[in-house]
C-alpha positions in Angstrom: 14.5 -12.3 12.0 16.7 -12.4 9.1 15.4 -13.8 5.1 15.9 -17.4 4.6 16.7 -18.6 1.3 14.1 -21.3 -0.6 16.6 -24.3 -1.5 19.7 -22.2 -1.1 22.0 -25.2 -1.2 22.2 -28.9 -1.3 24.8 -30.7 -0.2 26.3 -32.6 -3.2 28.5 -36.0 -2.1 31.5 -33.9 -2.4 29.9 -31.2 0.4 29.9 -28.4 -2.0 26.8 -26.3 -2.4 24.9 -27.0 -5.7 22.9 -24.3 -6.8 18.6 -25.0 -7.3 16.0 -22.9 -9.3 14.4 -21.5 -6.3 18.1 -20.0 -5.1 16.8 -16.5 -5.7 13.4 -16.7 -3.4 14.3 -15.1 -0.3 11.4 -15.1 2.1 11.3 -13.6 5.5 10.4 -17.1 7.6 10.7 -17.2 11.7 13.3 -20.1 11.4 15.0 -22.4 9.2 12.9 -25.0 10.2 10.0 -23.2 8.3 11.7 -23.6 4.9 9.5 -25.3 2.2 11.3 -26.1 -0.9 8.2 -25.4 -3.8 7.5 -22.2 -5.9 3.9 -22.7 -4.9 5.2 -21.4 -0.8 7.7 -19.0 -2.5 4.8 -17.2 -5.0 2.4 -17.7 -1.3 5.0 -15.6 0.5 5.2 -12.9 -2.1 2.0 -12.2 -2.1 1.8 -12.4 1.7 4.3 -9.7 1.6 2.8 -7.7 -0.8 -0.3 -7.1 1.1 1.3 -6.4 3.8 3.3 -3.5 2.5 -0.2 -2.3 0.5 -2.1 -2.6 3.8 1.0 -0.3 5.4 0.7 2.1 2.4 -3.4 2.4 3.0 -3.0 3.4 6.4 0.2 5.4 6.2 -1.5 7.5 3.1 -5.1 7.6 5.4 -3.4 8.6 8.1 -1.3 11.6 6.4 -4.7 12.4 4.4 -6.8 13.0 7.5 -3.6 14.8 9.0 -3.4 17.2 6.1 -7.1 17.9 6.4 -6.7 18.4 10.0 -3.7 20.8 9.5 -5.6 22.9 7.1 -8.5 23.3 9.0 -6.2 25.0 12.1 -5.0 26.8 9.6 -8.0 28.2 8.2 -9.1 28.8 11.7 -6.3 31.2 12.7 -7.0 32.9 9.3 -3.2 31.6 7.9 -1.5 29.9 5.1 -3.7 26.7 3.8 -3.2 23.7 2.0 -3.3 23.9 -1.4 -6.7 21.8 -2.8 -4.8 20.4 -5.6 -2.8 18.6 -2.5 -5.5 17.6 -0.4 -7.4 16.1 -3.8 -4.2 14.0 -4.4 -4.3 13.0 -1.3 -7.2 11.6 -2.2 -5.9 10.2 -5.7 -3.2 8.5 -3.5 -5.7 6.1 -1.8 -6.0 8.4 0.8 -9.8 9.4 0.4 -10.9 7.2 3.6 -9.2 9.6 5.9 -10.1 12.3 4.1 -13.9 11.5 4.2 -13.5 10.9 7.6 -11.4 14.0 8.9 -14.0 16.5 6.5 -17.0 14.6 8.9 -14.8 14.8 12.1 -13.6 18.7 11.2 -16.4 19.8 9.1 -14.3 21.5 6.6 -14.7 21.3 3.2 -18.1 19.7 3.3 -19.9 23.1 2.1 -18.0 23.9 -0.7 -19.5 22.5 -3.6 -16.2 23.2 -6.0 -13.7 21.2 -3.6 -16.2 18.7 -3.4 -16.7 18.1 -7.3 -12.8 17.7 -7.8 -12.8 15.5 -4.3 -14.7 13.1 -5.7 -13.4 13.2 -9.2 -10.1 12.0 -7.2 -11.9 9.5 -5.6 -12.9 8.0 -8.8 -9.9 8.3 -10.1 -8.4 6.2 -7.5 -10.9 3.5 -7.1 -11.2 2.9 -11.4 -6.7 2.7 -10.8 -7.6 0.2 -8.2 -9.9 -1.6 -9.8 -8.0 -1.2 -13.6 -4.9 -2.9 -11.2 -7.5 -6.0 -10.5 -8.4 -6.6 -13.1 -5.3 -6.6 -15.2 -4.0 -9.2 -12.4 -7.0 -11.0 -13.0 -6.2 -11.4 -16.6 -3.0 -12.0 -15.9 -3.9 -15.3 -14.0 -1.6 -13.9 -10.7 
C-alpha cells in the first residue's frame, strides 16, 4: 500500500499538472479511489494515524516494562546483576506503568519494598499529570 497524495494534480486544458493547497497531505489510503479532496479527511487521517502510532508506543513500552520487570526478577533469583530502579521507574515514566503493575502482581517482586514503591508511583504520577498536561493543552488548542 503505498501514500496517496490529497489533490496531487489537476489536469489543466493544456494536460499539465496544476499544483492545489492540499499537494502536501500524503495519507496512507487502500486505493486511489479512496481519495477525498477536503482538509477536513486530510486533518481525519492524521489523527487516525497518530493514534495508531500512540497505541503502538503503549504497548511496545508495556510490553518492554513488564519484560524488564520480568528480567530483573530472574535475576534477582539467581542472586546476579539487577536492573537498576532508576530504569524500571522510567519505565514507568515512559507510559509503561500498566505492564509494570501487572508483571510486579504476576512476579511478586517489588511489591514489599516500600522505597521502590514510593518512587514507582511518583513515576506513575508523573506520567499520567504529562498525559493529561498533553490534553489539555490540545484541548486549548482547539485540535
Amino acid at each position: 500500500r503505498g501514500l496517496v497524495a490529497l489533490n496531487s494534480s489537476r489536469s489543466t486544458s493544456t494536460g499539465s499538472a496544476a499544483k492545489t493547497p492540499g499537494d502536501s497531505c500524503r495519507l496512507p489510503f487502500r486505493s486511489s479511489s479512496d481519495r477525498a479532496h477536503s482538509p477536513t479527511t486530510c486533518l481525519m487521517a492524521l489523527t487516525r494515524s497518530l493514534l495508531l502510532a500512540s497505541s503502538g508506543y503503549i504497548a511496545a513500552v508495556n510490553a518492554g516494562s513488564y519484560g524488564l520487570f520480568w528480567y530483573d526478577k530472574n535475576q534477582a533469583t539467581k542472586k546476579q546483576w539487577r536492573v537498576p530502579e532508576a530504569t524500571l521507574c522510567a519505565s514507568g515514566a515512559l507510559g509503561g506503568w500498566v505492564g509494570g503493575e501487572m508483571a510486579m502482581r504476576h512476579f511478586r517482586h517489588k511489591t514489599v519494598k516500600k522505597s521502590f514503591q514510593d518512587k514507582w508511583h511518583a513515576s506513575v504520577a508523573a506520567n499520567i499529570a504529562g498525559v493529561g498536561l498533553l490534553v489539555a493543552g490540545r484541548r486549548k488548542l482547539k485540535f
